[in-house]
Structures are given as structure tokens and as C-alpha cells.
N, C-alpha and C positions, 0 to 999 in steps of 0.2 A: 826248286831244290828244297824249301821251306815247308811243301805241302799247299802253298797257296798261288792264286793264279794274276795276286795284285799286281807285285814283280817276276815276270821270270825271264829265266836267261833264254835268247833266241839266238841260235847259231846256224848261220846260213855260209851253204857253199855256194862259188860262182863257176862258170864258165871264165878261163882264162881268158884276159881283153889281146884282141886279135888287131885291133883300129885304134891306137890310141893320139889324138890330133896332138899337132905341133903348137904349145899356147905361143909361136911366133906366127901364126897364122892369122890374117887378120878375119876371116870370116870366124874364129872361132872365141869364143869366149872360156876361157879356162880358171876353174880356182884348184889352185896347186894344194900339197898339204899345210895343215894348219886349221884355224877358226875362222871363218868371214862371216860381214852382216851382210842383209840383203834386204832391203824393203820394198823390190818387183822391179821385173826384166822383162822387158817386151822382145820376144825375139822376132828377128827378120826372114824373109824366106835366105836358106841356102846357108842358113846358120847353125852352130853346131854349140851348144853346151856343154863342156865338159867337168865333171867332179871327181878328180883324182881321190881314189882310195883311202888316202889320208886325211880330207878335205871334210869338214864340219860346216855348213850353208846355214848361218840361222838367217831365218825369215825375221825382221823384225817391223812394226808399222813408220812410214813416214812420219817426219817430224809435223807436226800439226795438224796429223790425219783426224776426218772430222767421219766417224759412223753414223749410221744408220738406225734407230731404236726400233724394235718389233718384236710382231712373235708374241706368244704366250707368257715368257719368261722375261719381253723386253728387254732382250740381249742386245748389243750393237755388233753389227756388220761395216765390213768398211768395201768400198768397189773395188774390184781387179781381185786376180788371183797371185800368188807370189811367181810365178813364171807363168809367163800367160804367151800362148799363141794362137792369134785372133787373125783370120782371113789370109796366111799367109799358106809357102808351101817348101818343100824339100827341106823339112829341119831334122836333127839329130839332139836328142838330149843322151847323153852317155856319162859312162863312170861306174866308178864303185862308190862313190864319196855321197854322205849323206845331204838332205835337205829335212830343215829340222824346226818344228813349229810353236816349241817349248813356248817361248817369248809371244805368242800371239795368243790374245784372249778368244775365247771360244765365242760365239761362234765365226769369226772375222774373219776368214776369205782360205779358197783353195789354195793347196801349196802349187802343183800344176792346173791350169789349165785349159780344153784344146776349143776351140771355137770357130768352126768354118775353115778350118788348114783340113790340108791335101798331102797326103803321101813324107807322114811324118814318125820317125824312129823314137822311141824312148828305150833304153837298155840297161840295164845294170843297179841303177842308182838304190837308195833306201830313203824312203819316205817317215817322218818321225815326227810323233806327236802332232799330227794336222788337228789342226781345231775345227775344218767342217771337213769334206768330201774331200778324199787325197786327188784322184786325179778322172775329172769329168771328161767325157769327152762327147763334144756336142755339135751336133752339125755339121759333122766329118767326113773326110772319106779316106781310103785308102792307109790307114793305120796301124800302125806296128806296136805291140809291147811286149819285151821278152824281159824276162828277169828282174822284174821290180818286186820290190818288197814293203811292205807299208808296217807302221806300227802306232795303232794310237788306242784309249781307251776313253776318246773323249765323247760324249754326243755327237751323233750325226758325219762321225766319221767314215762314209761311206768309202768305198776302195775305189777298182775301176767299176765307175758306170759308163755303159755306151748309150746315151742318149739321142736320140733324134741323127743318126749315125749308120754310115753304112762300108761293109768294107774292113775290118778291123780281126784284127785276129791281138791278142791277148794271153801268153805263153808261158808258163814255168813261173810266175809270178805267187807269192804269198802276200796274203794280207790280213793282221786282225784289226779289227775295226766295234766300233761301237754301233754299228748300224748295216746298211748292203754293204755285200762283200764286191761279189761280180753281178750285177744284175745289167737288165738291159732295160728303159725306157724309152718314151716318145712324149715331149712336152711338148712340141709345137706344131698343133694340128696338121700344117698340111707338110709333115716331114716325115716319110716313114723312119724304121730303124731296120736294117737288115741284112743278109748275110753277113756274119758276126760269128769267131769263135773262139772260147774260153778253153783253152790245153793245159792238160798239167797242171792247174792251177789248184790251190791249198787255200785254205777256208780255216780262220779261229774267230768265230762272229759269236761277239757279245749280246747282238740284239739285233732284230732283223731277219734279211734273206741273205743266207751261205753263195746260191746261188739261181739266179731264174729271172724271171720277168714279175719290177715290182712296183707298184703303184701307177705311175704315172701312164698309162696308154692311152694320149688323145692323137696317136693314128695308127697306121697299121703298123705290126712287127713281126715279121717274120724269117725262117731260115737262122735259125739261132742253134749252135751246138756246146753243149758242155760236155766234153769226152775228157775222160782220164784223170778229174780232178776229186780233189781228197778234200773234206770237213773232219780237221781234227777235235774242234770243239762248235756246236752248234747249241745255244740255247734256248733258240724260239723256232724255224723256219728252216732245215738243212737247203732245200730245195723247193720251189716253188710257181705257180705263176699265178699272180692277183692283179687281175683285170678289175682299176678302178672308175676310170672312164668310159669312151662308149664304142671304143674302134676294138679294131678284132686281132686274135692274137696267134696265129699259126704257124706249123711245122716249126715246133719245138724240140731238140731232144738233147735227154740228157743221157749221157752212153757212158758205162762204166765208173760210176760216182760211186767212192765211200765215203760213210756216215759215223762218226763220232758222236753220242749227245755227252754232255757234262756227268760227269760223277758225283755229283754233290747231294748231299743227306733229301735235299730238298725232290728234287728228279728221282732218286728210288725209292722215294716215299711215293711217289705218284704212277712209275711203273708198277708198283705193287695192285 
């Protein structure tokens, strides 16, 4: 509204909730409205997260959490992500209600997750201010994600990656990010990533790939579709695929993509 792209206002419609779990259930975990803290929830198989509409999730670090130092900039990382689902299966995370990463210093840990689960739902939620990758999904199979929205402008805020992942479909979702928006990698040699698709999905990448295949390919990936999906603002990379390892990367496509680049004095100096 100001003319600039530091702050602006994001107004998202949802799909009406159709399934909304009873917080007297004991398989389900509920934050009703209001503010919570959260400093990491391991969930179980056949568990259901839910964040009611009105619901504010801050992530914040454990009390005498000890990081990590690395990196070029010797940042500290801390282990685990803020909801983490590691080797299990039939989970649901749902809502309208936000998970929010203000409180956590960059670069210190995902807000989701997904790590060797099976046949697992994510729907609705908003994802806010993650200080690294909003939500990884790695070593997977059978994966659902409709309707999330992410927003951060920090380094290395990648969206959804599907890494070393097979089986996933990825739906109606936005994310702007400082980094990959939807891409798809393979970081552990003998895991491919494959049959994989990106719908609908909306693209405002500060820096990075909007969408495709990026960096990491130490095995095969293939059967990958991005149909239908919109880059309203792309600064580097709309679409993509950088094969930086040694495996190979086939039957790609990307069907029906539009492309937005930035408006700014700097880019029509260069169009010129």
C-alpha cells in the first residue's frame, strides 16, 4: 500500500473447514484461540494437530537450549524442528491458526518438519516468519499439502521442499520466502525423489527458485509436475532446474506457469 515490498498486506482466502477435531479427543492435540508458546512437539502416528483460526503458535527455543555454531556467518542452529514428524504415520496437521517464528533467531530450526512419515495431511495452517526452510519434507512417502501459506523474509527460508521424497502432491498453497519456494531435491544418495506435484501453487521469491529442481541432486528425480502455478514476484530464478551433483534429472514439466519479475528501477534498467 506504501509502494514498497518491506511490509505489505497479505490477504488470503480459505476453503471452508469441513473436519474440525474435537480438543476432547485424546489423539488430538488442539490450541484453541488465543497466544501459545511452543518450543517442539513430536507427534505420534494417528495424531492430529489442530490450530484453531484464532490461535497464534509461537515457536520459542527451550529453556537452556545449547546451538550449534557454523556456516560462513557462524550462525547457531539448534536440533529438531518446531513440529517434527520423524518415522511415524497417519498424521493430520490442520487449522486456520498460525505457527509463528518471530521469537527464534535465524538460522535455528524448521517450523515443520516431515522425516520418514507415511501418508500424512498438512491443511490450512500459516506459516510466519520461519528462520530456516518453512516446511522440508524428507524421506517420505504418500504426502498431502493443501492450503498452507508461508511468509518470511528471512535467509534461507525455503517453502515446501520435497527432498529425497516420493508420492506428494503439494496444492493451492502460497509462499514467499527468502530462498526455494517449491523445489524438489535428493540429498541422500541412494534415495530417489519422485512422482511429486506442485498445483496451484503461488510463488513471491525473494531470492532463489520460484519453482523446479535446485541444487542438491545426489540421486535420481524424476516425474515431477508443476501445472497451474503463478510467480507473482520472482527476483532471480522464476523456474528452473540446476543439476549440481552427479545423478540425473528427468521427465520434468512445467505446464501452464505465469511469470511476474519485480518492477523495480534496478530490473528495467537491465531489461533495457
Amino acid at each position: 500500500l506504501d509502494d514498497s515490498d518491506k511490509e505489505p498486506l497479505h490477504l488470503f482466502t480459505h476453503y471452508p473447514e469441513t473436519e474440525i477435531p474435537s480438543p476432547d479427543d485424546p489423539s488430538v492435540i488442539y490450541f484453541g484461540p488465543g497466544e501459545h508458546w511452543l518450543n517442539g512437539l513430536q507427534l505420534q502416528s494417528g495424531q492430529t494437530l489442530y490450530l484453531h483460526g484464532g490461535a497464534i503458535v509461537r515457536a520459542v527455543l527451550p529453556a537452556g537450549a545449547e546451538g550449534k555454531q557454523g556456516g560462513v556467518l557462524k550462525l547457531f542452529s539448534y536440533p529438531g524442528p518446531v513440529v517434527e514428524v520423524t518415522g511415524e504415520t497417519d498424521i493430520r496437521i490442520m487449522g486456520r491458526g498460525i505457527l509463528d517464528g518471530s521469537l527464534l533467531p535465524h538460522p535455528a530450526k524448521n517450523l515443520i518438519r516431515l522425516t520418514r512419515a507415511k501418508r500424512v495431511l498438512i491443511e490450512g495452517i500459516l506459516l510466519r516468519n520461519s528462520p530456516n526452510w518453512h516446511l522440508p519434507i524428507v524421506a517420505s512417502e504418500d504426502i498431502t499439502v493443501i492450503g498452507l501459506n508461508g511468509l518470511s523474509g528471512r535467509l534461507n527460508s525455503d517453502g515446501i521442499n520435497c527432498v529425497s521424497s516420493e508420492r506428494v502432491v503439494v496444492r493451492d498453497c502460497f509462499i514467499r520466502g527468502h530462498d526455494d519456494s517449491f523445489v524438489v531435491k535428493a540429498t541422500i544418495p541412494e534415495l530417489e525423489s519422485h512422482s511429486i506435484l506442485y498445483d496451484r501453487c503461488t510463488a513471491w521469491n525473494d531470492w532463489g527458485y520460484a519453482f523446479g529442481i535446485s541444487y542438491e541432486t545426489r540421486a535420481r528425480i524424476s516425474q515431477v509436475v508443476f501445472r497451474d502455478c503463478d510467480v507473482i514476484f520472482g527476483r532471480h530464478w522464476p523456474i528452473g532446474v540446476h543439476v549440481a551433483d552427479q545423478e540425473t534429472v528427468e521427465d520434468i514439466l512445467f505446464d501452464r506457469l505465469t511469470v511476474a519479475y519485480p518492477q523495480d528501477s534496478t530490473v528495467k534498467e537491465m531489461n533495457r
